[in-house]
Backbone as JSON, one array per atom type, in Angstrom:
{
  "sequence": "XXXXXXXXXXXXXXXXXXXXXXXXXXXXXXXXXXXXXXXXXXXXXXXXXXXXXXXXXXXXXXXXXXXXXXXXXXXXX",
  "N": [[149.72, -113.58, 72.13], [148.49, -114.12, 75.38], [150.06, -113.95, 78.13], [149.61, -114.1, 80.62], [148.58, -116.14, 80.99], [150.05, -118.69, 80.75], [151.19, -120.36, 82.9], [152.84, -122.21, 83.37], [154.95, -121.7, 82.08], [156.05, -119.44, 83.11], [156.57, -120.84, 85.75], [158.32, -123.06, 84.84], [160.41, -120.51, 83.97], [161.22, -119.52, 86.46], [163.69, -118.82, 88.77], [163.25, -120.17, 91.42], [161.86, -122.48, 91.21], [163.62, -124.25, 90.42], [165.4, -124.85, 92.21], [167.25, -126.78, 94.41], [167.54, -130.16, 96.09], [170.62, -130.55, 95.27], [171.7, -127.87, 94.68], [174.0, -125.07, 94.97], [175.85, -123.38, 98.31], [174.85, -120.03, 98.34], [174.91, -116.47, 98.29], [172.67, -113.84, 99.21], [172.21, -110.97, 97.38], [169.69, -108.23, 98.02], [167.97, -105.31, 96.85], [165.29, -103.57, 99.48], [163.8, -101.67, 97.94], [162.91, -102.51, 95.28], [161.34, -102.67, 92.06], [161.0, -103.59, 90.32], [161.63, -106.99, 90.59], [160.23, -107.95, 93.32], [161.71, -108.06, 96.87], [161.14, -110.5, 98.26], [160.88, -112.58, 96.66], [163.95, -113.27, 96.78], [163.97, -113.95, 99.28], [162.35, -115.88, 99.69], [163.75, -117.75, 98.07], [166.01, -118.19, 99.37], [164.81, -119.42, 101.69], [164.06, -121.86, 100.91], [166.49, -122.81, 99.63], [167.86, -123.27, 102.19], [166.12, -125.33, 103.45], [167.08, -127.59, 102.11], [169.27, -127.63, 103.31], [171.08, -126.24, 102.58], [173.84, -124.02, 102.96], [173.15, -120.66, 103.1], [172.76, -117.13, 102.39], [171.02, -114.38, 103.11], [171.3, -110.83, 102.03], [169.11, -107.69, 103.01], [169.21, -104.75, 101.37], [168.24, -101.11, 102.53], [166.31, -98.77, 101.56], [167.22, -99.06, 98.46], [166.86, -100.02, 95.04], [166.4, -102.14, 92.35], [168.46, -101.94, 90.86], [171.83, -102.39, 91.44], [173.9, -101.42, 90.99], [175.19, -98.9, 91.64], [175.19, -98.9, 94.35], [177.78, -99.21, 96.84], [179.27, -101.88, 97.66], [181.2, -102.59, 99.36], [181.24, -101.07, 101.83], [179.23, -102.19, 103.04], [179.13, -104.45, 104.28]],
  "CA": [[149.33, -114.52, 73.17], [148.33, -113.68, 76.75], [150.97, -114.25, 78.49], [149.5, -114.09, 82.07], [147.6, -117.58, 80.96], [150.94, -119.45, 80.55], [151.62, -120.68, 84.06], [153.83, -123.66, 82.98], [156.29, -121.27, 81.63], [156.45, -118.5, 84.5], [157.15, -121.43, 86.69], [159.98, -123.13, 84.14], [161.51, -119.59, 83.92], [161.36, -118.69, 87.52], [164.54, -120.04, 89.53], [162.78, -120.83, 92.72], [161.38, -123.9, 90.75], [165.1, -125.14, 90.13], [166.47, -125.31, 93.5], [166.86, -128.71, 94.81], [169.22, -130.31, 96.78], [172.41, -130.1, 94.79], [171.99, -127.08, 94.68], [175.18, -124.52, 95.73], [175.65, -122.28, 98.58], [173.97, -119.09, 97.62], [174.54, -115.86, 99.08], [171.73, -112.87, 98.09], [171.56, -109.48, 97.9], [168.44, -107.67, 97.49], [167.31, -103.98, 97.31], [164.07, -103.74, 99.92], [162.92, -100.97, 97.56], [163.07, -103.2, 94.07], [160.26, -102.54, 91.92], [161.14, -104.96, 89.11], [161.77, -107.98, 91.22], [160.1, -107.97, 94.78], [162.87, -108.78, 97.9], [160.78, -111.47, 98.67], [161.77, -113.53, 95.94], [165.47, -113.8, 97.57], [163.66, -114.22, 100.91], [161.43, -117.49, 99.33], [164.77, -118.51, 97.35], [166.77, -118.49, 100.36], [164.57, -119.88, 102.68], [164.05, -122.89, 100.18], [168.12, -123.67, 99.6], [167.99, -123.78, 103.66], [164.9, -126.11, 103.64], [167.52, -128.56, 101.65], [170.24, -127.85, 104.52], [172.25, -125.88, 101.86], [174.32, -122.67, 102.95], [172.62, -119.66, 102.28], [172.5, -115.92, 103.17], [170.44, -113.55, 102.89], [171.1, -109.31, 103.2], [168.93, -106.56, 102.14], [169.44, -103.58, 101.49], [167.07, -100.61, 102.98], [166.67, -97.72, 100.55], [168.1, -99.72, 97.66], [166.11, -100.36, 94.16], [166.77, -102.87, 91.16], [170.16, -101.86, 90.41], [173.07, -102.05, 92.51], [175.53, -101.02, 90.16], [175.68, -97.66, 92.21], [175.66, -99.57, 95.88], [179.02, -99.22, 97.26], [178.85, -103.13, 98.6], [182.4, -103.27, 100.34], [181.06, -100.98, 102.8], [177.81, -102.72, 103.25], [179.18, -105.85, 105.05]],
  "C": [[149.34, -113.82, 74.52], [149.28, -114.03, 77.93], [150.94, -114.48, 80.37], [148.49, -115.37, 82.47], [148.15, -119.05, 80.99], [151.8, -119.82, 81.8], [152.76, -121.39, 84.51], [155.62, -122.83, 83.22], [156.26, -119.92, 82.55], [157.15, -119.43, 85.63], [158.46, -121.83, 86.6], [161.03, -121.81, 84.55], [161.68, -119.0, 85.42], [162.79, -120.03, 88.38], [164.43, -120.68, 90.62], [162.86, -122.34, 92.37], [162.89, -124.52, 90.64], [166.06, -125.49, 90.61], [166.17, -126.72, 93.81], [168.02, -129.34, 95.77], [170.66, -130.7, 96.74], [172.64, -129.08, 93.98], [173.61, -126.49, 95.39], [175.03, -123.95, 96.9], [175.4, -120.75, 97.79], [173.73, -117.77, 98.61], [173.76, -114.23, 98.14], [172.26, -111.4, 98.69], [170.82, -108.64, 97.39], [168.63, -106.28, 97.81], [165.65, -104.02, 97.78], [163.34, -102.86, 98.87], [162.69, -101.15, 95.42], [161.91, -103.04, 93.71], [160.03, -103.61, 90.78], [161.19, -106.97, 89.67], [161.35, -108.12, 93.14], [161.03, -108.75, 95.62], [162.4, -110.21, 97.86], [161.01, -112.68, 98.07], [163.04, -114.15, 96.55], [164.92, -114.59, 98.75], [162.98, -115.91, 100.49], [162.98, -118.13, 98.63], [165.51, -119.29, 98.4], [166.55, -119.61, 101.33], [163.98, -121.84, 102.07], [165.41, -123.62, 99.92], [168.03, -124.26, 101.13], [167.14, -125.04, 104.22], [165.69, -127.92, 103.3], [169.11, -128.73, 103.05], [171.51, -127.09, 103.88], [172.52, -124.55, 102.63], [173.79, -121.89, 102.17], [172.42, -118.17, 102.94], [171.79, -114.76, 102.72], [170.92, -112.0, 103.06], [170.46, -108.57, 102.12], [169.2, -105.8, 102.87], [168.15, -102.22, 101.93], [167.28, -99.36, 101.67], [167.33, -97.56, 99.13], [166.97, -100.23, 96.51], [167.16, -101.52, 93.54], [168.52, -102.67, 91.44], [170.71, -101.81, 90.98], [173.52, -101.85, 92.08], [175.71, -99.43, 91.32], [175.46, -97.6, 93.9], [177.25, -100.06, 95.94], [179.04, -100.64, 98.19], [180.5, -103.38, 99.7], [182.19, -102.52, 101.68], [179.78, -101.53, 103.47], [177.97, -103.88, 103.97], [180.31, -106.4, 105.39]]
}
């Protein structure tokens, strides 16, 4: 199956669609240089919890891909 024809279920599985307003606070952190998940995602997530009045923060990272496992985050903020 084509899988780029199934709109329904990109939307279901995407978590943007599942914010709402009891939702949690929600704080992100992105790598700007993510190739698997574009920042912007966080940036539309974020700016959608806030839309409901929920706590939410945003930080990326500059020079930072997919994985953080090897971002040292306690000096990062």
């Amino acid at each position: 199956a084509d899988i780029t024809h199934q709109s329904q279920q990109w939307t279901d599985a995407s978590p943007l669609y599942h914010i709402s307003k009891t939702a949690i606070p929600t704080y992100f952190i992105h790598g700007e240089k993510d190739e698997i998940v574009p920042y912007e995602q966080s940036v539309s997530a974020c700016q959608r919890l806030r839309s409901f009045n929920i706590p939410s923060q945003l930080s990326l990272l500059a020079e930072v891909d997919h994985d953080l496992l090897s971002v040292d985050l306690t000096v990062q903020f």
